[in-house]
C-alpha positions in Angstrom: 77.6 98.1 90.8 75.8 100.8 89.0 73.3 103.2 90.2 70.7 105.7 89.3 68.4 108.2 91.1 64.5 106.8 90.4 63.2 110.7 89.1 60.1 110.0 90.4 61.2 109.1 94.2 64.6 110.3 94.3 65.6 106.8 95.3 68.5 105.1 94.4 68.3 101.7 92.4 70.0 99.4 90.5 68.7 99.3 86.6 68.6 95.0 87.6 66.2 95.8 90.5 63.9 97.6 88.5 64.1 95.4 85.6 63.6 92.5 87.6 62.6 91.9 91.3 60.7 95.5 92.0 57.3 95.4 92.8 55.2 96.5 90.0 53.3 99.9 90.4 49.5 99.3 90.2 48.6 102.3 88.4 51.1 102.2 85.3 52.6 98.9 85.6 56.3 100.7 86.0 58.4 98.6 88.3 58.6 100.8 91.5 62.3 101.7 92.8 64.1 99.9 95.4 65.7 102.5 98.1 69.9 101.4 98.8 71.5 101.1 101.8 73.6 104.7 102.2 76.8 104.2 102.1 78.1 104.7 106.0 75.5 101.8 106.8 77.1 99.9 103.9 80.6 100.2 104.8 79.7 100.2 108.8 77.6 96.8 108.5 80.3 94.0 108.6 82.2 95.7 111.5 78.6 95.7 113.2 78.2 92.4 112.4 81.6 91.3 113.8 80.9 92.6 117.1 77.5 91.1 117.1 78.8 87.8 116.1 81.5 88.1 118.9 78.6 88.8 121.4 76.7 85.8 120.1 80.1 83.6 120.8 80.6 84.6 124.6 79.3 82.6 127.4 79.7 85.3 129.6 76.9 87.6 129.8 79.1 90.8 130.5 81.4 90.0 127.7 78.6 89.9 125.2 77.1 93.1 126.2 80.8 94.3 125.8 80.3 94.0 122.2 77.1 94.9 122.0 78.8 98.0 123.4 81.2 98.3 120.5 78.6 97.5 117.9 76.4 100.5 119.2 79.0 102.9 119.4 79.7 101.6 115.6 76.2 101.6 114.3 74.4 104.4 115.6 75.0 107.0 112.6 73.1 104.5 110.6 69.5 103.7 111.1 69.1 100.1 111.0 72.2 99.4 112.2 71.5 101.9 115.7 67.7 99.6 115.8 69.6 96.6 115.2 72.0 96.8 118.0 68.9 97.8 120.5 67.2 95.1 119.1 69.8 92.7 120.3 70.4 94.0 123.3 66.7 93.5 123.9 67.3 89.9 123.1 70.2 90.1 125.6 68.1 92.1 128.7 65.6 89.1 127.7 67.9 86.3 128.5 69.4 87.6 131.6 65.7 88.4 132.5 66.4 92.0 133.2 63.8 94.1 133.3 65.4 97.2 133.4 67.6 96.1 130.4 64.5 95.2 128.7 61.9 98.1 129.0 64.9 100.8 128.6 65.9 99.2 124.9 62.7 99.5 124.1 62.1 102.9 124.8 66.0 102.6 122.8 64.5 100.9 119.8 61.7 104.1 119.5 64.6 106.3 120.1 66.7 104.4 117.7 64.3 104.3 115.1 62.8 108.1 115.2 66.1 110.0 115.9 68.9 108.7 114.3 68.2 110.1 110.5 67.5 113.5 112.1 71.1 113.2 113.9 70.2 113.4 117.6 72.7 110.5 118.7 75.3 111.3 121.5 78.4 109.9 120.2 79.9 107.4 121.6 77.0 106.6 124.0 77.2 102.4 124.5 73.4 101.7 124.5 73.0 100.1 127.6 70.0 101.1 129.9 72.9 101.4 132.3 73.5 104.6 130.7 71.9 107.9 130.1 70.4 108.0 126.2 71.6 111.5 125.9 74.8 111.3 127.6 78.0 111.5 125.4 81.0 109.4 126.1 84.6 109.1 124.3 84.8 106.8 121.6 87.6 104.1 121.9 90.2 105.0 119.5 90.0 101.3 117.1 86.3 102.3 117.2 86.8 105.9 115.9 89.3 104.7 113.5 86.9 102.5 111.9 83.8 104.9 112.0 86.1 107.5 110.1 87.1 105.1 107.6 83.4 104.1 106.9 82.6 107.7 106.4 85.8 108.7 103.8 84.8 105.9 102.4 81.1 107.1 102.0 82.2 110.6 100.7 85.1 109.5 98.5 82.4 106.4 96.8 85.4 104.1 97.9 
């Protein structure tokens, strides 16, 4: 799929979305760009979405947040991805009525949402309130294989 830089934003958009679904500007009538996903998050997403996916499929509670583990460790470089997993594991803390789980993925979710882009994630840090937010802990090697596929993949445009 082709893409350009929008001049005027410095957002990247597809000449389709421009031509066709963007909202219009109300001051010149230009269609207004669409921002795309960066890459990571691109190539990152369906492995996030496996091991969320997995976690909906478990009956066992501690089995689900075992892969909502995995998806946090897999998603936090990316944005929506890192708020997505919080946001699940919100849902989770909600179903097992857990306060604790609850209030600290929302603090999480801010977290999430305010830090990520400015890189101040500890890597490999599984996102439970069961766990420091600052405290670094050793990716599991399938993990890091995949995150450092996702980012050569980024750089390289693959």
């Amino acid at each position: 799929l082709h893409k350009e830089v929008n001049s005027r934003t410095g957002n990247c958009v597809t000449p389709a979305a421009l031509a066709t679904v963007a909202p219009r500007d109300c001051r010149n009538r230009r269609p207004m760009a669409r921002t795309c996903m960066p890459t990571f998050a691109r190539n990152i997403r369906p492995h996030v979405d496996s091991e969320l996916a997995n976690a909906s499929a478990q009956h066992e509670p501690a089995a689900a947040f075992s892969h909502l583990e995995r998806a946090h460790v897999l998603g936090q470089a990316s944005t929506v991805q890192h708020v997505r997993v919080h946001w699940h594991m919100l849902v989770w803390g909600w179903r097992q009525r857990s306060l604790r789980e609850c209030l600290g993925q929302m603090l999480r979710i801010v977290g999430a949402a305010t830090k990520t882009a400015l890189g101040f994630v500890p890597s490999g840090n599984t996102g439970g309130a069961n766990i420091s937010p600052f405290k670094p802990l050793p990716v599991a090697p399938e993990l890091a294989a995949i995150i450092e596929q996702a980012r050569v993949s980024a750089r390289t445009g693959s």
